[in-house]
Wavefront OBJ file of the C-alpha trace (Angstrom):
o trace
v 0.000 0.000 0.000
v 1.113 3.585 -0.942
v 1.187 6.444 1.444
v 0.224 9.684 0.041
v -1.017 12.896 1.390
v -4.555 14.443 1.931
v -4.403 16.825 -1.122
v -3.191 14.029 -3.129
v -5.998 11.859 -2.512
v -8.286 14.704 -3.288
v -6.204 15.408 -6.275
v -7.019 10.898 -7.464
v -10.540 11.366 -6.618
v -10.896 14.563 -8.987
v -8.981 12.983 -11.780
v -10.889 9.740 -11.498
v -13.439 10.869 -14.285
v -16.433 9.103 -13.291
v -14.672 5.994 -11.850
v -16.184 4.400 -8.478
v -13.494 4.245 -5.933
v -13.519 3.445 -2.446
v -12.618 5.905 0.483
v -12.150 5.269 3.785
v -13.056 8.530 6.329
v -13.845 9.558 10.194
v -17.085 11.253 10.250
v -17.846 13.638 11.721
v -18.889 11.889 15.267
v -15.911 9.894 15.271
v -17.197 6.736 13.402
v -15.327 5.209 10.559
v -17.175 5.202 7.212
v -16.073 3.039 4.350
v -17.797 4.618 0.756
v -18.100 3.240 -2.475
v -18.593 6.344 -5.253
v -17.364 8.097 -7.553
v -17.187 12.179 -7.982
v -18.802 14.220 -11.017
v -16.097 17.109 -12.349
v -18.566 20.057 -12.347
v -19.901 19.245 -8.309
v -16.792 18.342 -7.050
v -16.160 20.256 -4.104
v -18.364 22.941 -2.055
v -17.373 26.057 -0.528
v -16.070 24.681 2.519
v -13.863 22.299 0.853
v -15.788 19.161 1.017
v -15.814 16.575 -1.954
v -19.048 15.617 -2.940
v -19.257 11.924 -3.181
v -22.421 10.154 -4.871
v -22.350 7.511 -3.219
v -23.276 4.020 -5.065
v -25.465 1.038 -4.279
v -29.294 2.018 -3.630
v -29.501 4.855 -1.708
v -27.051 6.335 -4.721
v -27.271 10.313 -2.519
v -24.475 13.021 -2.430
v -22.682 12.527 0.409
v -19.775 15.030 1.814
v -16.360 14.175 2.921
v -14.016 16.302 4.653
v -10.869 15.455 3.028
v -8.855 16.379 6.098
v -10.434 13.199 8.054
v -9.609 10.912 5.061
v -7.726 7.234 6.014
v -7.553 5.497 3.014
v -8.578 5.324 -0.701
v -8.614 3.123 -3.348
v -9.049 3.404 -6.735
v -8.145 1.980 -10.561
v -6.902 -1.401 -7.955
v -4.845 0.329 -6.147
v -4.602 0.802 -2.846
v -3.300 4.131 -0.901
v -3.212 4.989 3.041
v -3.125 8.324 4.071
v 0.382 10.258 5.761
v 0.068 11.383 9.249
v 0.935 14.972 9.148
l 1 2 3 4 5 6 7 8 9 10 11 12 13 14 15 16 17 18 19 20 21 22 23 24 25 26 27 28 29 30 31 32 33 34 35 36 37 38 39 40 41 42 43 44 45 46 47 48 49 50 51 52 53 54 55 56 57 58 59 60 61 62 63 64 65 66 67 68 69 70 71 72 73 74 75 76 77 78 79 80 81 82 83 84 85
């Protein structure tokens, strides 16, 4: 598994065009989410710098992650875990 930073997952999720990909993130109460989605180009991000995440499976809704709280991410098969800074 590859480390990488926080602005360099962001950076793989915005370039993924469309791809699912899944992210692993503490939410906001403290829980660990995992997230299958993928990320449109023209809603990626909101004003507050969360990435909007439609989220796949049934419920398919638009789901915000703060990229600061990110763990892990995967995406095109491979795997990447997130540097402590």
């Amino acid at each position: 598994m590859k480390k990488i930073s926080k602005s360099s997952a962001v950076s793989k999720m915005r370039a993924s065009k469309g791809r699912f990909f899944t992210v692993v993130f503490e939410k906001q109460n403290g829980d660990k989410r995992t997230m299958n989605g993928n990320v449109k180009a023209d809603r990626f991000m909101t004003d507050q710098g969360y990435v909007l995440v439609r989220e796949s499976g049934s419920k398919k809704k638009i789901r915000s992650v703060n990229p600061r709280s990110i763990k892990s991410l995967t995406i095109s098969g491979e795997q990447f875990t997130i540097r402590k800074s």
